[in-house]
C-alpha positions as CSV (number, residue, x, y, z in Angstrom):
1,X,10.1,-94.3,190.5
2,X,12.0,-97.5,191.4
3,X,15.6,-98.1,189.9
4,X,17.5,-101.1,189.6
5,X,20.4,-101.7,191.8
6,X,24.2,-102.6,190.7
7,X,23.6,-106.2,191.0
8,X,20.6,-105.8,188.7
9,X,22.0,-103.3,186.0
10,X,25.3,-105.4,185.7
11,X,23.5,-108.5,185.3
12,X,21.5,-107.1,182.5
13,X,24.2,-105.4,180.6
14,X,25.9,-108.8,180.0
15,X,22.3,-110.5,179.2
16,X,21.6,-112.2,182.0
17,X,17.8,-112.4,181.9
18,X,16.0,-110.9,185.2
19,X,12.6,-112.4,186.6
20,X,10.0,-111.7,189.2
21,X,6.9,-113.4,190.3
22,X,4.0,-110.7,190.4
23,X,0.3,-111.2,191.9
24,X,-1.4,-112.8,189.3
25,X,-5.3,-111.5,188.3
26,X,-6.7,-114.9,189.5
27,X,-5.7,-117.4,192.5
28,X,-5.6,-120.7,189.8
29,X,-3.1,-118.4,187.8
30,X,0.8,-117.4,188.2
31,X,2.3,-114.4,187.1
32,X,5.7,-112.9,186.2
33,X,7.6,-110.3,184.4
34,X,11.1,-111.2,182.4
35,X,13.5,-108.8,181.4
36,X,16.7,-108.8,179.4
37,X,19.3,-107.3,176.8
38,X,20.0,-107.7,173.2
39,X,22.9,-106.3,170.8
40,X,20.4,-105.2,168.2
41,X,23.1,-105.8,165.3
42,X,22.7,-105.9,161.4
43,X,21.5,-109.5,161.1
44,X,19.1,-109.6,164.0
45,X,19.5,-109.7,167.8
46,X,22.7,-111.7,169.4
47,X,23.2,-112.1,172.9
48,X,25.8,-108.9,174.7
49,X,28.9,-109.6,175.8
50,X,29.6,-111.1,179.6
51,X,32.2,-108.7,179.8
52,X,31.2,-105.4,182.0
53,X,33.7,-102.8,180.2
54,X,32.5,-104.1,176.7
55,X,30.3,-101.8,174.4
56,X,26.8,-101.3,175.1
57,X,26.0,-98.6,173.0
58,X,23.8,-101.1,170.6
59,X,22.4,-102.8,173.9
60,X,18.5,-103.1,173.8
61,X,16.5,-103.8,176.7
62,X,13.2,-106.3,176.1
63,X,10.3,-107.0,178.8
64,X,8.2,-109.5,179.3
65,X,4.9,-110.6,180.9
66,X,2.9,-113.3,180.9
67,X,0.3,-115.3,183.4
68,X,0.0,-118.8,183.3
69,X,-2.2,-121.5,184.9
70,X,-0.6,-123.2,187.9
71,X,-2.0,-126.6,186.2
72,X,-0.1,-125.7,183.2
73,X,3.1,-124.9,185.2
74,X,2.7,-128.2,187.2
75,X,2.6,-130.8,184.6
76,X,6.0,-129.6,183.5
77,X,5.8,-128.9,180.2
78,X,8.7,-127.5,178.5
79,X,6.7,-127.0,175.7
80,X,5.0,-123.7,176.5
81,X,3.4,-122.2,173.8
82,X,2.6,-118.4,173.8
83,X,-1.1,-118.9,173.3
84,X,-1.2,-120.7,176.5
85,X,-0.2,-117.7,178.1
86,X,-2.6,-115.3,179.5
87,X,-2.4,-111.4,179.7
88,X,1.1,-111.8,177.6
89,X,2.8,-108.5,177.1
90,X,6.4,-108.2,175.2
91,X,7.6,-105.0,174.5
92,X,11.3,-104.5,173.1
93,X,13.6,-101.7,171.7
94,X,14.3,-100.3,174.4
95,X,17.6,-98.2,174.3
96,X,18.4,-97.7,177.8
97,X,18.2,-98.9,181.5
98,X,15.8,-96.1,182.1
99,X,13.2,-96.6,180.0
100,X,12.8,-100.6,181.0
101,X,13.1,-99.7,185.0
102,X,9.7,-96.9,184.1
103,X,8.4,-99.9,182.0
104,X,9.1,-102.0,184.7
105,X,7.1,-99.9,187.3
106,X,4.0,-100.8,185.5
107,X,4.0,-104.2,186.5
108,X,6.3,-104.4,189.5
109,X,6.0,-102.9,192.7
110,X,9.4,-103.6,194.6
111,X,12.6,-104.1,192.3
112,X,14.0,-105.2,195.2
113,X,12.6,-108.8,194.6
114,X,13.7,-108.5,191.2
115,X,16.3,-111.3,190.8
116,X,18.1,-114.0,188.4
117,X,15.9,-115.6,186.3
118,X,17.0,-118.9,187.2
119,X,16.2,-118.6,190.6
120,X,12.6,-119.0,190.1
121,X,13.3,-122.1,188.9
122,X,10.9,-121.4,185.8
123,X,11.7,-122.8,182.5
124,X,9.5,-120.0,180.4
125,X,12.3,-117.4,180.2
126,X,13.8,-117.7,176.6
């Protein structure tokens, strides 16, 4: 099984989101997997702190993948809604950095591609 490496585990404990492009199931589509952290807290989810040696134990991890037609992603729409999405997959709760990089696995072959979200210069991460 694949693991994340530092650069990858630190940026998710302080909730910056991760992103990948994956091969899609059709050549006129694009595909990627998202993840990222929550504090799941008593009122709902809030972003974790940016700070490294800050509590984690209430940290959950979230993934998420989607495919979307390159049309779609050319006319650059910001507003993307989840039924335009094809072969969409969230899953959430999870309570550690384990369990997301064996989740993970099921969609991604090489975590070392696995990178900051903005890099993909993608505007369908939140």
């Amino acid at each position: 099984m694949q693991k994340f490496n530092v650069f990858q585990k630190n940026n998710l404990l302080v909730g910056t989101h991760l992103a990948i492009e994956i091969p899609s199931s059709s050549p006129e589509l694009r595909a990627f997997v998202i993840i990222g952290s929550y504090i799941e807290a008593s009122r709902g989810a809030r972003r974790p702190s940016k700070f490294l040696n800050a509590d984690h134990q209430d940290l959950r991890f979230w993934l998420r993948k989607y495919e979307i037609t390159k049309k779609l992603l050319a006319s650059n729409d910001l507003d993307i809604h989840e039924s335009q999405l094809e072969n969409f997959v969230y899953m959430n709760g999870f309570q550690n950095i384990e369990t997301l990089e064996e989740k993970s696995c099921e969609y991604v072959d090489d975590f070392s591609s696995i990178n900051v979200a903005w890099k993909l210069n993608i505007s369908l991460f939140d």
